[in-house]
One Martini backbone bead per residue (centre of mass of N, CA, C, O) as a GRO file, in nm:
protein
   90
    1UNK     BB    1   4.253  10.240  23.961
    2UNK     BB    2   4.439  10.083  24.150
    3UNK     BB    3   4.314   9.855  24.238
    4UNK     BB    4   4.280   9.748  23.916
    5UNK     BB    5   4.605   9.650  23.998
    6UNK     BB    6   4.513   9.446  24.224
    7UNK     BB    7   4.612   9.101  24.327
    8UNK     BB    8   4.227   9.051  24.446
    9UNK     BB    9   4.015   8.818  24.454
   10UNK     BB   10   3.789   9.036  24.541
   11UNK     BB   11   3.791   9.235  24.301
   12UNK     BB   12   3.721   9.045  24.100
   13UNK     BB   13   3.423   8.980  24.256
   14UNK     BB   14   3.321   9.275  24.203
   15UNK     BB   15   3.342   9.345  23.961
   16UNK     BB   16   3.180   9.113  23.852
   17UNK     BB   17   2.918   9.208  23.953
   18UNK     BB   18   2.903   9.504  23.886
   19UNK     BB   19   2.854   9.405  23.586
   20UNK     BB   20   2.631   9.228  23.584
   21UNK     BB   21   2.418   9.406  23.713
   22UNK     BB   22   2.416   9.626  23.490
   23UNK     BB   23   2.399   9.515  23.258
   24UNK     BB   24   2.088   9.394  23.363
   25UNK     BB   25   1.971   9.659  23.402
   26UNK     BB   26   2.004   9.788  23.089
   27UNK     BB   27   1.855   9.566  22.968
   28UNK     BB   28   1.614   9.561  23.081
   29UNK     BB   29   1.549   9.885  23.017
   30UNK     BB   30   1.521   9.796  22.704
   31UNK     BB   31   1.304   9.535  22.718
   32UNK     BB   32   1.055   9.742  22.836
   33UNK     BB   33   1.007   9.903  22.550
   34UNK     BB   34   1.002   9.610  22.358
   35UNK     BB   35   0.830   9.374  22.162
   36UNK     BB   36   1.013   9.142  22.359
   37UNK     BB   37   0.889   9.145  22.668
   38UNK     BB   38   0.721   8.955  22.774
   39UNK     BB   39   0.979   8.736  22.849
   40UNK     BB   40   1.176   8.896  23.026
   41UNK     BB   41   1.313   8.604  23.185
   42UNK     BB   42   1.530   8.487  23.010
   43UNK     BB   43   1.797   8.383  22.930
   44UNK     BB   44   1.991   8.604  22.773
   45UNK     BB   45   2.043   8.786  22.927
   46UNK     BB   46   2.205   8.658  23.132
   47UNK     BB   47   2.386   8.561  22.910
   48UNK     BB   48   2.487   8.895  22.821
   49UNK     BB   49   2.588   8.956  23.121
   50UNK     BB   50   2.825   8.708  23.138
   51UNK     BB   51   3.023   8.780  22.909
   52UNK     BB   52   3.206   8.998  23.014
   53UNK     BB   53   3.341   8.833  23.247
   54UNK     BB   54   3.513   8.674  23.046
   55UNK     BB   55   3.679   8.886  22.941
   56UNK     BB   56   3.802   8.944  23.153
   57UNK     BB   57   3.963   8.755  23.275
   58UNK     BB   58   4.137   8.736  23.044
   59UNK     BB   59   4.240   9.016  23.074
   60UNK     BB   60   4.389   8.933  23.366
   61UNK     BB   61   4.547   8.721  23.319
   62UNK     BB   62   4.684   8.731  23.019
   63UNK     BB   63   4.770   9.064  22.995
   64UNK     BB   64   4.805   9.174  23.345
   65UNK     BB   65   4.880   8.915  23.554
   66UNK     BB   66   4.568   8.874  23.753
   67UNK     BB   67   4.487   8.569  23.881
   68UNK     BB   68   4.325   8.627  24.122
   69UNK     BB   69   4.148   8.866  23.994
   70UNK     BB   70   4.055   8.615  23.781
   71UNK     BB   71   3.930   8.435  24.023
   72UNK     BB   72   3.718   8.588  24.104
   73UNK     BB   73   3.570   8.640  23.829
   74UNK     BB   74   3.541   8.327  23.739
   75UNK     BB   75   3.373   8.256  24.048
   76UNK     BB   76   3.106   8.474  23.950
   77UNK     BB   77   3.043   8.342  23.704
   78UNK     BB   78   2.979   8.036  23.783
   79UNK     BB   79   2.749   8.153  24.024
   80UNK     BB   80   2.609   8.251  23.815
   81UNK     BB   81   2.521   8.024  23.602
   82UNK     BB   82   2.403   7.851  23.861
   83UNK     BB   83   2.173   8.019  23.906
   84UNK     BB   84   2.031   8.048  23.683
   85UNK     BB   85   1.969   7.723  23.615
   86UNK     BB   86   1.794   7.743  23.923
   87UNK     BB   87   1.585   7.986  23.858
   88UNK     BB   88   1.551   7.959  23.505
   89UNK     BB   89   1.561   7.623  23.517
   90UNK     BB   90   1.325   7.467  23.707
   0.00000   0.00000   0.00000
């Protein structure tokens, strides 16, 4: 817990990614089960994996003033953003 009180762009990049594959990971297995399975890469799916990075920044920059952590969080978010763009909308 003390690292995430470390002012470093690196910790923000991390943590966004491993926020991201979780959620990514965890929504995958409700909807391999789920009716609406048959398009399984659809784009919310992703798009609701990069939502908790967005307000995790707002809550690093705004709440408890950890800038570079901040700006780790939101790089690691548009490189997100990115990817989908290129991967899931070719």
């Amino acid at each position: 817990m003390k690292m995430l009180k470390k002012d470093n762009f690196f910790v923000g990049l991390l943590l966004a990614i491993i926020i991201f594959f979780v959620l990514y990971s965890v929504i995958n297995l409700f909807t391999d089960y789920a009716y609406f399975s048959q398009n399984r890469d659809s784009l919310w799916v992703y798009i609701i994996s990069l939502i908790p990075n967005l307000i995790l920044s707002r809550f690093m920059l705004v709440k408890n003033n950890l800038e570079s952590t901040g700006r780790g969080v939101m790089f690691a978010t548009l490189i997100g953003i990115v990817l989908v763009m290129f991967i899931v909308l070719k």
